[in-house]
N, C-alpha and C positions, 0 to 999 in steps of 0.2 A: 684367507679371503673368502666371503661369500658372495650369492647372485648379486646381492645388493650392488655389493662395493664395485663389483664386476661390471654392472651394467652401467653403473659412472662410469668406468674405465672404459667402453667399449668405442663409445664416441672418436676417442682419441687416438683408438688403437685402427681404428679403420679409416678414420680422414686424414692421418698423415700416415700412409704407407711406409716412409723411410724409418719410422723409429721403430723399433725391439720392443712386444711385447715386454711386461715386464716377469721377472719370475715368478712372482703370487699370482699373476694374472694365466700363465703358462702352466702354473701348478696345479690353477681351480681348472680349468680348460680340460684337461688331462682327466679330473676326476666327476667332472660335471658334463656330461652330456648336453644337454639342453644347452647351456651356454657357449661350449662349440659347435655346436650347429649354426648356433645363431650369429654367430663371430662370423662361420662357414658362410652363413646366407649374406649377411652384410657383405661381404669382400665379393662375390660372386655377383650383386647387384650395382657394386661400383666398378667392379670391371664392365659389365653391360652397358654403364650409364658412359664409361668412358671412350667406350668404343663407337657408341652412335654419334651418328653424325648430322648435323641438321639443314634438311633439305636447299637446296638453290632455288630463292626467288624466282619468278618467270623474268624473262626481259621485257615484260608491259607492268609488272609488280609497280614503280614507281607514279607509272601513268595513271595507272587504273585507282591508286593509290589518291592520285590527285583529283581527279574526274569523283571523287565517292567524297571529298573533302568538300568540293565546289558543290554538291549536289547537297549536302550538311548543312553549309552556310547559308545556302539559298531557301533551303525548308523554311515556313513558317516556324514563327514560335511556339510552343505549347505554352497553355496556360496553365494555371496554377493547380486547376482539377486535373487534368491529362498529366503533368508532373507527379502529380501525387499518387493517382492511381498505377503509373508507369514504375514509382519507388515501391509501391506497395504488392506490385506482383514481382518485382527483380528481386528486391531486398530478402536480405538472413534472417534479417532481425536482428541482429545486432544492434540497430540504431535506436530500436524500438526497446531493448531492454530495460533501462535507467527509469526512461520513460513508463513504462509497465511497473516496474518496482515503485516507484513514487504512486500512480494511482493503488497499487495495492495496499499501499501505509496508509495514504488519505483514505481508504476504504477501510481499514483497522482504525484507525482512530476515531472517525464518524462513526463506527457502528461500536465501538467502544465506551463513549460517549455518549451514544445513544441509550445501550443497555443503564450506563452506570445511569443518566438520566429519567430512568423510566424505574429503575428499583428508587432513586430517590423521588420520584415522583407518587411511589406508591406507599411510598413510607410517608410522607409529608402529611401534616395535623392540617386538619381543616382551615380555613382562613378563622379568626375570631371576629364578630362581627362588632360593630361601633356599639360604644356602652348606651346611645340615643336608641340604635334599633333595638337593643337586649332590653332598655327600659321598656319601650312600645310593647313589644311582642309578651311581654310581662302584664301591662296592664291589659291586652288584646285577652289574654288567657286568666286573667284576675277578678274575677265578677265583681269580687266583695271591694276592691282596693278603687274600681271604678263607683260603685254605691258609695264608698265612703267619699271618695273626692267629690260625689255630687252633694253629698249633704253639708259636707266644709265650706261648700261653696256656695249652698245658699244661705247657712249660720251666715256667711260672709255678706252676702247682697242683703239680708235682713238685718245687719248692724248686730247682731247677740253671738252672744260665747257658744259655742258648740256643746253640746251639751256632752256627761262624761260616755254616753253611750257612742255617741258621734265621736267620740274623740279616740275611742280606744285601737292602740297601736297594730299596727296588722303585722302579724305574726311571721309575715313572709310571703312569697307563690304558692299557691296550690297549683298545681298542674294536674 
């Protein structure tokens, strides 16, 4: 047997006095120190705890008892702020755990979220703009493509064919 096994067994071996150790348990004991001591200390704190005895009420205990219940009932109520700060200085925290882990997730997830939204935010291509404004901004920057449409377009109001100089095809933007 080792401590381990030992210290499962010890529970057993100290809250029901009547049974017998058992052998492995008598054998580790024997050769382990620490664990009869601590066998030693248990037995030595249940006989103290068995020995005390717990005080005699006063003979006004039940009175005074009631007189603190009527004086309870009759208090105003707190409200919901005085309730709360009343849990808030008593409490462990225990109540407040769950509670605490759940904003800690909601706080990971939002800021996780956030990051991943911000690297894809900086990777994201430009918006592309409408092929009407790419046209504009084209003729805006095309000197020549604007000359040529003004002289097509008086061929046009003067009835005649554009002549082959007026007509020749534009090569594309210069920018």
């Amino acid at each position: 047997m080792d401590c381990k096994e030992f210290q499962n067994e010890l529970p057993e071996l100290v809250l029901n006095p009547g049974t017998l150790p058992s052998t492995a348990a008598v054998a580790h004991m024997k050769v382990c120190p620490p664990c009869m001591e601590e066998y030693v200390s248990f037995q030595e704190t249940f006989r103290a705890l068995d020995a005390w005895e717990a005080p005699e009420p006063t003979r006004y205990f039940d009175q005074k008892l009631a007189v603190r219940l009527r004086e309870e009932q009759a208090a105003p109520r707190m409200g919901w702020l005085e309730r709360l700060t009343t849990s808030l200085q008593l409490n462990t925290g225990r109540n407040f755990r769950p509670m605490i882990a759940g904003a800690l997730a909601l706080a990971l997830v939002v800021g996780g979220g956030s990051v991943v939204g911000a690297n894809s935010f900086q990777s994201a291509q430009v918006p592309q703009a409408s092929a009407t404004l790419e046209d504009l901004q084209i003729l805006d920057r095309n000197d020549q493509a604007l000359q040529q449409l003004d002289r097509l377009q008086q061929a046009d109001d003067d009835g005649g064919a554009p002549t082959p100089s007026d007509a020749s095809p534009v090569d594309g933007p210069t920018s």
